[in-house]
ROLUM-623202 format. One record per residue (C-alpha): residue number from 0; x negated, y, z negated. Coordinates in steps of 0.02 Angstrom, whole numbers, plus 50000, padded with zeros to 5 digits. Last residue first. Layout:
ROLUM-623202
[NUM [X Y Z]]
...
***
This chain:
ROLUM-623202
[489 [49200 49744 50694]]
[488 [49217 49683 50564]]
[487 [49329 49795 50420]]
[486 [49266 49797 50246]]
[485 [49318 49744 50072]]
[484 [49269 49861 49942]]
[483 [49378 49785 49790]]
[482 [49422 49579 49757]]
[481 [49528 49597 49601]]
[480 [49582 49441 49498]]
[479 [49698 49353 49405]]
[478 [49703 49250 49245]]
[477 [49630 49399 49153]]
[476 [49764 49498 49159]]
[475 [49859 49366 49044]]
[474 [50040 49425 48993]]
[473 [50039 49540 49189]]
[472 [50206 49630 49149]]
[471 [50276 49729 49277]]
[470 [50439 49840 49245]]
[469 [50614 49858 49276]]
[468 [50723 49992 49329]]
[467 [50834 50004 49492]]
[466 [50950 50160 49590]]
[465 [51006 50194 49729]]
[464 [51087 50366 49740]]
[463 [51236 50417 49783]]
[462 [51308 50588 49912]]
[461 [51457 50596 50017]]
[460 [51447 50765 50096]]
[459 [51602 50912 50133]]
[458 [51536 50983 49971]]
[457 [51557 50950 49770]]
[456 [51559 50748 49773]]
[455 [51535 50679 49607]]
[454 [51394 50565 49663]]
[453 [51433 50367 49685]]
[452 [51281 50246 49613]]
[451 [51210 50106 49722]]
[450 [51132 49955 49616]]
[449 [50993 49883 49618]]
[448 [50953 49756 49477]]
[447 [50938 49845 49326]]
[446 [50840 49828 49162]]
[445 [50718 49690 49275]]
[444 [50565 49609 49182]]
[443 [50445 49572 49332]]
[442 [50332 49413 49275]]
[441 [50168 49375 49275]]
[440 [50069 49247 49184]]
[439 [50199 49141 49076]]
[438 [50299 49146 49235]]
[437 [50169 49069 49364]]
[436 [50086 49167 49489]]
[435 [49911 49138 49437]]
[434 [49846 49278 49580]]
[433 [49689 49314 49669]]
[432 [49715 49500 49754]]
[431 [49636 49567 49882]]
[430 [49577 49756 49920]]
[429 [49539 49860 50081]]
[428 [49398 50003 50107]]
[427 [49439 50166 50196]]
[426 [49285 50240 50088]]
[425 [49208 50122 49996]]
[424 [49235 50173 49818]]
[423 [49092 50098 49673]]
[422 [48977 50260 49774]]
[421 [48983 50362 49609]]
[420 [49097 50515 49656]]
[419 [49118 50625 49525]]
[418 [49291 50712 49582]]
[417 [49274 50905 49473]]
[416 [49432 51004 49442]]
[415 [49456 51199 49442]]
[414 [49586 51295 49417]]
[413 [49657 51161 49270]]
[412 [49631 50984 49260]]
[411 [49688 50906 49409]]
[410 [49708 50711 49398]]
[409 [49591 50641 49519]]
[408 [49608 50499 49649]]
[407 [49509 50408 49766]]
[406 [49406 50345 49914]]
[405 [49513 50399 50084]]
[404 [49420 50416 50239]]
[403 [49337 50578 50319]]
[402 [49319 50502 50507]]
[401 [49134 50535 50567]]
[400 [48973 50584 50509]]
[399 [48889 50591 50342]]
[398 [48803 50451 50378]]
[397 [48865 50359 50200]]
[396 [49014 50369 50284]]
[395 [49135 50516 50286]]
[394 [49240 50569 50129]]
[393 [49408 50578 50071]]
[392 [49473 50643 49896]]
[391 [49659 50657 49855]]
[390 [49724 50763 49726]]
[389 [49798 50768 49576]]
[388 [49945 50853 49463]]
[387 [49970 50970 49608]]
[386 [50013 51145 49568]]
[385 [50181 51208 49679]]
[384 [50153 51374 49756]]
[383 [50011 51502 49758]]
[382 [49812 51504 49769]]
[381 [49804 51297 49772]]
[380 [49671 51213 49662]]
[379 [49489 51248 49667]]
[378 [49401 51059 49701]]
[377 [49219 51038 49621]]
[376 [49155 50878 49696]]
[375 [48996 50799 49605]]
[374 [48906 50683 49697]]
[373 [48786 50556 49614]]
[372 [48605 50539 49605]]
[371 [48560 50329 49567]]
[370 [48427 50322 49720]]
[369 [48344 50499 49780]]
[368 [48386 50651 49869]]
[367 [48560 50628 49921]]
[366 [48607 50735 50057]]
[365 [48782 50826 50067]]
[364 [48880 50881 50205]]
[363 [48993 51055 50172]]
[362 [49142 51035 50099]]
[361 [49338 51037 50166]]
[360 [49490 51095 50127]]
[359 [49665 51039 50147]]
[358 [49832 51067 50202]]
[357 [49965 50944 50233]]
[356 [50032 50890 50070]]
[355 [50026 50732 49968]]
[354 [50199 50662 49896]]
[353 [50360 50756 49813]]
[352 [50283 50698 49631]]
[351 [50120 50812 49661]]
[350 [49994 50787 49777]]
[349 [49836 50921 49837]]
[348 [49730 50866 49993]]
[347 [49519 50861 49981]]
[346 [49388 50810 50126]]
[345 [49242 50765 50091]]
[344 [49053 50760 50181]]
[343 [48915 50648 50132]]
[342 [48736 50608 50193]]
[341 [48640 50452 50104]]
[340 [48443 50455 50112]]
[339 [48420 50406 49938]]
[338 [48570 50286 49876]]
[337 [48722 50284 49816]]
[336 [48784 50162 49671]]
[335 [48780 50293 49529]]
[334 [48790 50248 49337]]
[333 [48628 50352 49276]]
[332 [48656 50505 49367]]
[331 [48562 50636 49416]]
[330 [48667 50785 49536]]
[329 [48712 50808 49718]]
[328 [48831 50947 49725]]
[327 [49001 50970 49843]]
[326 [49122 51101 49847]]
[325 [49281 51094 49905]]
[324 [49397 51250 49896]]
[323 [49584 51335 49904]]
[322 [49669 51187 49887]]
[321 [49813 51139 50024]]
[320 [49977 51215 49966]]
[319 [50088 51075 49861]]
[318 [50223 50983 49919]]
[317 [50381 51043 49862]]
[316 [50474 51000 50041]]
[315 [50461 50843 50098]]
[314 [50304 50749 50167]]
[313 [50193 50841 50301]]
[312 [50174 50749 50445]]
[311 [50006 50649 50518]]
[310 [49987 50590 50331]]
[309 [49827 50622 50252]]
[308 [49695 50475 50306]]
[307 [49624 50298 50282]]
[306 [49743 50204 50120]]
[305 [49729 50002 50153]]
[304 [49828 49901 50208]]
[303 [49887 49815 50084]]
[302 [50084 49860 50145]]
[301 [50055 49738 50262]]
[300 [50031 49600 50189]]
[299 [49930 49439 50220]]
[298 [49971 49276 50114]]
[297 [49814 49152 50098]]
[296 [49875 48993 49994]]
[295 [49734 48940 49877]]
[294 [49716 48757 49852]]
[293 [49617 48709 49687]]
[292 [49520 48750 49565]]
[291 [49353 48692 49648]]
[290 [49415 48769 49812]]
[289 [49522 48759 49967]]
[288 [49587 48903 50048]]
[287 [49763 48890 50143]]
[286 [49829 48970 50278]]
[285 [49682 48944 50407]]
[284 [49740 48980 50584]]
[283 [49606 48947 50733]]
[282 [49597 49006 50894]]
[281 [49645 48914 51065]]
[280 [49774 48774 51115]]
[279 [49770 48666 51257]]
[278 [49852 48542 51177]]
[277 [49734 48497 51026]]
[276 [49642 48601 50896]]
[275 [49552 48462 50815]]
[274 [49402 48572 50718]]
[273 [49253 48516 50767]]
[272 [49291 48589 50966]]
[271 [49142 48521 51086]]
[270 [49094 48662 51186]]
[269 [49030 48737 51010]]
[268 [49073 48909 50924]]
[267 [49246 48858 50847]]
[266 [49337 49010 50780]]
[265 [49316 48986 50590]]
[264 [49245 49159 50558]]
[263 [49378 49226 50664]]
[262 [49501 49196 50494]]
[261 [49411 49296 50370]]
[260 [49424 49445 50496]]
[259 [49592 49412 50534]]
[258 [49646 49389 50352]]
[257 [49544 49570 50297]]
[256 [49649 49641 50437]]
[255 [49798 49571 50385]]
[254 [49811 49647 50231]]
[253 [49772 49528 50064]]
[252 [49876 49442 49936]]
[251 [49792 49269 49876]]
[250 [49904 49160 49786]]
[249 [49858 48986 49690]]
[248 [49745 49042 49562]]
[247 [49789 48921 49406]]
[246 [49689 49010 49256]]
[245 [49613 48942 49106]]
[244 [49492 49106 49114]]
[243 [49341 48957 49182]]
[242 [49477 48928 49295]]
[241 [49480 49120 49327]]
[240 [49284 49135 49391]]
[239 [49258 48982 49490]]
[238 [49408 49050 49591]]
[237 [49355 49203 49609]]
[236 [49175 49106 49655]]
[235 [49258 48999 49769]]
[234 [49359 49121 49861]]
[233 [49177 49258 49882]]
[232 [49094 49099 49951]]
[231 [49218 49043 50091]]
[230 [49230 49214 50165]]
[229 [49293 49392 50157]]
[228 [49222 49515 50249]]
[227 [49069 49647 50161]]
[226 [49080 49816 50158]]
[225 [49034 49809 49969]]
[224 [49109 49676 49922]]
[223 [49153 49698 49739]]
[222 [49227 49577 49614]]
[221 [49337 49620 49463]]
[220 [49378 49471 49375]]
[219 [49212 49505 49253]]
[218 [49148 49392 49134]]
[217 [49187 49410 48950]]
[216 [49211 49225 48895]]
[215 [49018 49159 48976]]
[214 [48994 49046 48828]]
[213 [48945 49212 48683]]
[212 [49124 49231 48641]]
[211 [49217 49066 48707]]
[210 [49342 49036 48566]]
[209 [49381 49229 48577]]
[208 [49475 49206 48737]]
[207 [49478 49355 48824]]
[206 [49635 49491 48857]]
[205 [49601 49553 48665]]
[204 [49432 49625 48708]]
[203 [49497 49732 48846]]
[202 [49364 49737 48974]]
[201 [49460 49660 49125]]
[200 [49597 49694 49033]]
[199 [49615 49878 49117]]
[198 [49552 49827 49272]]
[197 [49691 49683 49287]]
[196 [49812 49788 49219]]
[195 [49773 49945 49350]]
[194 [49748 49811 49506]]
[193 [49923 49739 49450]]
[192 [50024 49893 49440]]
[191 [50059 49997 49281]]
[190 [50224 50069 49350]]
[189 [50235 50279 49367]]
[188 [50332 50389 49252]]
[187 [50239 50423 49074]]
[186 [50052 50390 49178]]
[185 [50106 50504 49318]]
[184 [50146 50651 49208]]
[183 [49986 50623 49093]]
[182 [49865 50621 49249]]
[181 [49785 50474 49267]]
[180 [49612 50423 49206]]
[179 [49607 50255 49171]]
[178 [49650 50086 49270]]
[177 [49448 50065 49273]]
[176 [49390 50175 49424]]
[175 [49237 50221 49356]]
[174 [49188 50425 49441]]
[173 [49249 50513 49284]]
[172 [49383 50391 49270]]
[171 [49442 50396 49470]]
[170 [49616 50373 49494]]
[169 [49632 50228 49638]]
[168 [49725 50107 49507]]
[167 [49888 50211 49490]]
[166 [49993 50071 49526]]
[165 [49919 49985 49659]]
[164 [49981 49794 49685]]
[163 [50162 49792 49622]]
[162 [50150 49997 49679]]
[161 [50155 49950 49840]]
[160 [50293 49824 49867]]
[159 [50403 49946 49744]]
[158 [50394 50085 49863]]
[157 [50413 49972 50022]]
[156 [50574 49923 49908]]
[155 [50667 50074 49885]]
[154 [50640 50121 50075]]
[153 [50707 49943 50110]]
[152 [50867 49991 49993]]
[151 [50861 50176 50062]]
[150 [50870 50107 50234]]
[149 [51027 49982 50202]]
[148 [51115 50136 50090]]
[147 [51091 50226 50248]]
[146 [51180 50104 50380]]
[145 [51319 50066 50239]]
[144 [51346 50271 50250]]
[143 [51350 50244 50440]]
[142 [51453 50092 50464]]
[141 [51436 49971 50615]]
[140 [51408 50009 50788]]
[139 [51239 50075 50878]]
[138 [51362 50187 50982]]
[137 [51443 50272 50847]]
[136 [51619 50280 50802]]
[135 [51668 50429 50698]]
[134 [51774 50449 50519]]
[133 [51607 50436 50422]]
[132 [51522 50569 50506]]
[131 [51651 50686 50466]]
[130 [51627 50659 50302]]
[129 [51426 50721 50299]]
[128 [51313 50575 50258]]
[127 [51192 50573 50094]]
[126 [51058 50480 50023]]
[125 [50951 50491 49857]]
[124 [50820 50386 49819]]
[123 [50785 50295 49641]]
[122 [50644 50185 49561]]
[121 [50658 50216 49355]]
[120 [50498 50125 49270]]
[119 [50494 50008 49119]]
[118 [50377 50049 48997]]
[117 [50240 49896 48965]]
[116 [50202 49839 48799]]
[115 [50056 49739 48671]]
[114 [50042 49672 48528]]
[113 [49905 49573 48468]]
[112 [49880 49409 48395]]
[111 [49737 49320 48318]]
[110 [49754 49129 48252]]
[109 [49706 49100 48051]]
[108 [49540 49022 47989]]
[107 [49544 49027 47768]]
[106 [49385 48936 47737]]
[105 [49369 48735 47710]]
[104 [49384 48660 47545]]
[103 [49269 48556 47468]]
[102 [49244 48389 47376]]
[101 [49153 48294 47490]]
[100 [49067 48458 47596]]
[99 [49168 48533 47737]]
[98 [49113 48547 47937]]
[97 [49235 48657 48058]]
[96 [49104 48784 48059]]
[95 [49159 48963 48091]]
[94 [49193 49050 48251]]
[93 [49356 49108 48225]]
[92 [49539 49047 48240]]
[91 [49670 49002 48357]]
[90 [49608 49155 48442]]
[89 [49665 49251 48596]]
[88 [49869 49254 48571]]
[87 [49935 49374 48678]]
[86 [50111 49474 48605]]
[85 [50258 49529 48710]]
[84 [50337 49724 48692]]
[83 [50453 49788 48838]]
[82 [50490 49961 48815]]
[81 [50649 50033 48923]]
[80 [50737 49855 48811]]
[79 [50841 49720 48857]]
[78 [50726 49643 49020]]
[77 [50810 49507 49122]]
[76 [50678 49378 49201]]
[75 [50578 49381 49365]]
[74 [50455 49271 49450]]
[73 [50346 49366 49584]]
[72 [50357 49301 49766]]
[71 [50504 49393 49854]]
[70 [50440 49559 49803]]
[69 [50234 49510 49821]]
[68 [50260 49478 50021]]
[67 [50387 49586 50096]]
[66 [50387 49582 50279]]
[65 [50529 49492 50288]]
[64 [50626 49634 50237]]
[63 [50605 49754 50389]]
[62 [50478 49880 50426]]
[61 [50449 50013 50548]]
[60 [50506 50017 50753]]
[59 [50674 50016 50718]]
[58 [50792 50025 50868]]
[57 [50966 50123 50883]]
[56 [51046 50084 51080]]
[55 [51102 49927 51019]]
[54 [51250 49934 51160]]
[53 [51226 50126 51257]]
[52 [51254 50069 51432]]
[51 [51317 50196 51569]]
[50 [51474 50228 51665]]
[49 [51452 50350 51768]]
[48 [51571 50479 51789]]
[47 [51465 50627 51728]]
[46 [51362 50596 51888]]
[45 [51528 50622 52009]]
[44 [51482 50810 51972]]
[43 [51368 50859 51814]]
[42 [51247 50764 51714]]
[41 [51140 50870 51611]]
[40 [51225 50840 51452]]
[39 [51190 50675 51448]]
[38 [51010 50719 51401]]
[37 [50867 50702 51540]]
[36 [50824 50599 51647]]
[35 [50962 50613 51766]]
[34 [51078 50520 51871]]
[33 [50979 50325 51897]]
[32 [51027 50315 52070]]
[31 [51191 50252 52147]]
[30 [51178 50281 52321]]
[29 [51288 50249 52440]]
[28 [51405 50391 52429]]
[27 [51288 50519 52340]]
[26 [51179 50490 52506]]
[25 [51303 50546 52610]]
[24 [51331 50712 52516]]
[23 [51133 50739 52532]]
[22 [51150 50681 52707]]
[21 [51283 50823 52726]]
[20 [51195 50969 52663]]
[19 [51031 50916 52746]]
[18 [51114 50927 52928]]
[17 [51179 50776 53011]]
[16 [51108 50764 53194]]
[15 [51209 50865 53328]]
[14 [51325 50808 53471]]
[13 [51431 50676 53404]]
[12 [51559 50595 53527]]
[11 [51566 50423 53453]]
[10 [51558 50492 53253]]
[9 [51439 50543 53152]]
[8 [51263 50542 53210]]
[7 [51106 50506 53105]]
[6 [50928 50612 53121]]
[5 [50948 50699 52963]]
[4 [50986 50545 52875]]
[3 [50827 50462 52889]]
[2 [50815 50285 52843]]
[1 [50991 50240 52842]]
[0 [50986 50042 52824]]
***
């Protein structure tokens, strides 16, 4: 209506336009504007009058619980002890001939057993909210300290969703990355996760069934893509694999990348579409994957994804100072993957128990001279504060250009630690799991369920921690199996 207020009159007998002072007071009158954009603070005058919305104001943009995968899927049972002993049975006898003469008597054949155990593992987090805080209302609703013990649960359990697959499997063995390897602090707190006990069996002579030494008993469940997709053939080999183990693979755990990828390989090519999508409908959704031991069911996660970079932030306080060198070598090797013509470059970060910290250093690029040389990184640890007990290796692709992606761990071992790097890590590269999911298999023996636990209070805070213990027992680890070195299409 009022398009220019400078050039209205007021009143019949008006004799001179409004000036600015008074259109700007006219305007507050019929306008109602959005106030500021800034903090609530900043509003002053009639502004501080308006009314304004604030319902659900507090949004997540992380995680919630259904997207758990392994948590809600991994049978469970009551554990009694904080070392949980079970026994394999690989032998109902030897090799010997079952064949007896007339009168004779056949030898002495008895079953082998072995013991084995698994710790179980403390997870905890502390939380805290100021009294004050408690007696307040809050825009978002609801109750604050019931608000934190919520996060710390989920916190609690993005933990535990990770360390179910991982464990401490990315510590580099002298370059092997068998389970092995980690540091002595980390190996008497941290859960043995799947990828460790299915690496760790994979060679373990009491994991295989001694009635088929010498018929194909000690193949490997550890498969390697080597920048390669999944597809059909990789699932029925696996699965090829662990029924020939006596194994039921029904479960494959995988991030959603590696499921995209492996899914656009069945996007129809031709006008006419093979595969019945009906109603207008494009793409294609495969959720299960059929093989010669049966139907798979394809479960994406996405807490597999896999480890790229250092965090963005620094993690809490205690982190260790970034290490005071990275030096890389080129050296023979007998056991190395790379190959002649291959340029390198790392990147190192130090980690203790308070997580990974910010700093880091850096080595020069690297050629490799012929095929089967190896890399040896020589890492200097931190001049001052907190001593990691391992760091975090990186490196570029085999052009030696490019984002420095994540390949391993090491456990430091002293002022100066070496990383042999052996090409079996591809840098930034994902992982899948094939998994017999039933009981006698796998199970997670629980000591506690989780529970919250009320700190003496000794300052104008209420403090508790959540707390839960249990461990992860995989009976048969070779009834499962690893799929390593996945890669990312483009």
């Amino acid at each position: 209506m009022f398009q220019d207020f400078n050039n209205v009159q007021i009143g019949a007998m008006a004799t001179q336009a409004v000036d600015a002072s008074q259109a700007e007071e006219l305007a507050k009158t019929i306008q109602a504007g959005h106030g500021y954009l800034g903090a609530p603070g900043s509003l002053v005058g009639g502004a501080a009058l308006q009314m304004e919305s604030i319902d659900g104001t507090l949004k997540s943009v992380t995680y919630d619980a259904s997207n758990l995968v392994m948590w809600p899927s991994i049978p469970q049972d009551r554990a009694y002890s904080l070392v949980e002993q079970y026994v394999r049975t690989n032998s109902y006898g030897d090799g010997g001939s079952p064949y007896i003469p007339e009168s004779g008597s056949p030898a002495m054949n008895d079953s082998e057993y072995n013991r084995h155990a698994q710790k179980v593992v403390f997870f905890a987090t502390r939380r805290g909210v100021s009294i004050p805080a408690t007696m307040v209302r809050y825009a978002q609703g609801g109750d604050l300290e019931g608000r934190e013990s919520q996060s710390g649960t989920l916190w609690m359990l993005e933990r535990l969703e990770r360390e179910m697959y991982k464990g401490s499997a990315d510590f580099s063995n002298n370059g092997h990355f068998d389970g092995a390897g980690v540091p002595g602090k980390v190996q008497n707190l941290n859960l043995a996760g799947l990828e460790q006990q299915i690496r760790s069996g994979d060679s373990d002579y009491t994991a295989q069934a001694r009635a088929f030494d010498g018929f194909g008993g000690a193949q490997s469940v550890v498969f390697d893509r080597e920048g390669d997709i999944l597809d059909e053939t990789i699932f029925e080999t696996v699965s090829n694999q662990l029924i020939e183990n006596f194994a039921q693979p029904r479960e494959c755990h995988m991030s959603p990348k590696s499921m995209s990828d492996f899914v656009k390989t069945f996007f129809p090519k031709e006008r006419v579409n093979s595969l019945g999508i009906a109603d207008g409908k494009a793409g294609y959704v495969v959720r299960e994957m059929v093989t010669s031991g049966g139907s798979i069911a394809l479960k994406p996660n996405v807490f597999l994804k896999p480890k790229e970079s250092p965090m963005s932030q620094g993690a809490r306080a205690g982190v260790p100072n970034a290490p005071a060198s990275a030096a890389a070598a080129v050296t023979t090797d007998g056991e190395s993957k790379l190959k002649a013509g291959e340029k390198y470059a790392y990147l190192v970060t130090a980690c203790n128990e308070q997580g990974e910290g910010s700093g880091h250093a850096e080595s020069a690029q690297v050629t490799v001279a012929a095929d089967g040389e190896c890399v040896k990184l020589t890492i200097g640890q931190p001049q001052g504060g907190n001593m990691p007990s391992h760091y975090a290796v990186y490196r570029t692709s085999k052009s030696g250009s490019g984002a420095k992606k994540f390949v391993g761990f090491v456990a430091r071992s002293g002022a100066s630690t070496v990383f042999t790097d052996r090409g079996e890590k591809l840098e930034g590269g994902a992982t899948a799991y094939v998994l017999d999911m039933r009981p006698e298999i796998i199970v997670w023996k629980q000591l506690a369920p989780l529970m919250k636990l009320n700190l003496a209070q000794v300052s104008m805070a209420k403090e508790f921690i959540l707390w839960l213990a249990g461990t992860l027992i995989l009976f048969a680890p070779r009834k499962s199996a690893v799929i390593g070195n996945i890669g990312r299409a483009s």
